[in-house]
C-alpha positions in Angstrom: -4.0 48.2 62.8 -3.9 48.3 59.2 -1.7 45.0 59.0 -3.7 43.4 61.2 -7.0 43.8 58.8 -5.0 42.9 56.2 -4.4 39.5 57.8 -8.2 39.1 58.6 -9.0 39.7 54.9 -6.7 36.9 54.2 -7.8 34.7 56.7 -11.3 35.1 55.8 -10.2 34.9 52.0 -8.7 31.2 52.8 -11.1 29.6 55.1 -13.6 30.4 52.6 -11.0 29.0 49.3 -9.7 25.7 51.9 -12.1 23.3 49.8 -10.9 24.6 46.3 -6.9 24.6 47.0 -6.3 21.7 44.9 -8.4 22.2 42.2 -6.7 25.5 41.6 -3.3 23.9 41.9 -4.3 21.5 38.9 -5.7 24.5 37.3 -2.3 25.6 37.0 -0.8 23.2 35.2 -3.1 23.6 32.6 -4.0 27.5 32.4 -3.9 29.6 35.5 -7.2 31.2 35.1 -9.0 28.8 32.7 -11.5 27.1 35.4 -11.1 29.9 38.1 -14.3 31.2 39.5 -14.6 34.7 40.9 -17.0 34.3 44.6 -18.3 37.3 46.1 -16.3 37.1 48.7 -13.3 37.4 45.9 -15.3 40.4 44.4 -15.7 42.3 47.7 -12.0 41.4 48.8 -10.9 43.0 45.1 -13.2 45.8 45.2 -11.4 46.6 48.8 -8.0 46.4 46.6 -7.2 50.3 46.0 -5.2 49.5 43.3 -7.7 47.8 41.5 -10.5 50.2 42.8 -8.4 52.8 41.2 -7.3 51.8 37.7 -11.4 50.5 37.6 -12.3 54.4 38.2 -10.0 55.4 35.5 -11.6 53.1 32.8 -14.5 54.0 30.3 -16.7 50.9 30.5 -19.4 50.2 28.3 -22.9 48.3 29.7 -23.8 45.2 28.5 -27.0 46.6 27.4 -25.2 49.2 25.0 -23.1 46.5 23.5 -26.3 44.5 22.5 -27.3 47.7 21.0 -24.4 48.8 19.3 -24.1 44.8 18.0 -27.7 45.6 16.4 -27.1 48.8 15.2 -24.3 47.9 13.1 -24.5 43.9 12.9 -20.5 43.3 14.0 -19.7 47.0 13.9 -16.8 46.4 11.4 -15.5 49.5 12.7 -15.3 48.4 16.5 -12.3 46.2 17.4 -13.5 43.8 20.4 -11.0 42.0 22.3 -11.6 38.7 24.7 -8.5 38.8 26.9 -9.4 35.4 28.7 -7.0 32.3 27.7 -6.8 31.1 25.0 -8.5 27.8 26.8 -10.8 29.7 27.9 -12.2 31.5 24.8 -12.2 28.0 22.8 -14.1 25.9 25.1 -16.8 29.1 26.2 -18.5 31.1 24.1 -18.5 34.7 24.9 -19.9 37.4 22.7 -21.4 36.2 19.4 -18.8 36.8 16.8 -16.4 38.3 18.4 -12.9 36.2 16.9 -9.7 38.8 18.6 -8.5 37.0 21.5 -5.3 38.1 23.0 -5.4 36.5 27.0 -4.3 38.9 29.6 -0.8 38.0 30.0 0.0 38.2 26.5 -1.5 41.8 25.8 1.5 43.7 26.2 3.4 41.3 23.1 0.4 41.0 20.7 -1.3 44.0 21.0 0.8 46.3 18.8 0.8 43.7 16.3 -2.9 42.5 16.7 -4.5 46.1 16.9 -2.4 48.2 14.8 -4.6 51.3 15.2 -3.8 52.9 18.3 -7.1 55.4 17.8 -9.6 52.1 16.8 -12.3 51.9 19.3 -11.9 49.1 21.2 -14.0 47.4 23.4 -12.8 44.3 25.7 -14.2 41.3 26.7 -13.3 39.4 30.0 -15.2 36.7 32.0 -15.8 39.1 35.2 -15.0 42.5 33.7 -11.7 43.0 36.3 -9.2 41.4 33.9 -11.3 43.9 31.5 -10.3 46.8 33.6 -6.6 46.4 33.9 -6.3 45.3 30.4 -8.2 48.7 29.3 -5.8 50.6 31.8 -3.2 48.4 30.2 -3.7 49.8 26.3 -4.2 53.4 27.3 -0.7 53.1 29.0 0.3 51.7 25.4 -1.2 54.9 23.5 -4.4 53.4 22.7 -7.2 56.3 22.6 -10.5 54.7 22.8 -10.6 52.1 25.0 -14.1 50.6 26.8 -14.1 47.5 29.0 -17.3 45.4 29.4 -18.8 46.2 33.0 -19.5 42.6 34.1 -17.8 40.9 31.6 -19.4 38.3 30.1 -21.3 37.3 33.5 -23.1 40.8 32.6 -23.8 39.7 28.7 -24.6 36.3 30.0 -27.6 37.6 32.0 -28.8 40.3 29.6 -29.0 37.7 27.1 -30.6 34.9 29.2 -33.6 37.5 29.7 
């Protein structure tokens, strides 16, 4: 029974993505995640992803709404390390948090973060487009040692809206 809601989820997952199946195979030439957009289908099918669902439970997160007040508080907060894991495409071409210069994408964390955030108690908060990437990549630098860790709970969709109000 469980395979066979598995399959459904998949099924569902590509009807829905038929139309965007080559746009995401040029995509990958380029940068895998670059251009990808997350649906809500996408959202509900990760949120049903226990792995996921898990290591998201396990990480501190930090509201958009407290970053813009911890931004204000302290101008850049010199002594608040924040990290944009999206590409590197990515970062250059869309703006994400005012200020924020750190970027070390996803798939490069594991080689540059030693070198890139040498304090392994800094407080660090991280930046991703949807917040998901966020979460793994915070679950990612506690495994390393790091100690305080906070991923942005929306990602920049999240400081996208609280800023457009």
């Amino acid at each position: 029974m469980k395979v066979v809601n598995m399959l459904s989820i998949v099924a569902l997952f590509a009807a829905l993505n038929a139309g965007s199946l080559q746009a995401a195979t040029e995509t990958d030439a380029k940068d895998s995640e670059a251009d990808r957009v997350v649906s809500e289908t996408s959202m509900a099918i990760t949120s049903q992803n226990d792995y996921i669902k898990g290591i998201m439970e396990k990480t501190t997160h930090i509201q958009a709404e407290r970053l813009a007040e911890i931004i204000a508080e302290k101008g850049q907060a010199n002594d608040i390390m924040f990290l944009d894991i999206r590409p590197r495409s990515e970062f250059a071409e869309k703006e994400g948090v005012p200020g924020v210069e750190l970027n070390i994408p996803r798939n490069f964390l594991e080689v540059e973060a030693y070198e890139k955030l040498p304090e392994l108690d800094a407080p660090i908060i991280i930046i991703s487009s949807k917040g998901i990437r966020g979460g793994l990549a915070a679950h990612t630098l506690t495994d390393m040692g790091y100690t305080n860790v906070r991923n942005l709970l929306g990602g920049l969709e999240a400081w996208e809206k609280l800023t457009a109000e």
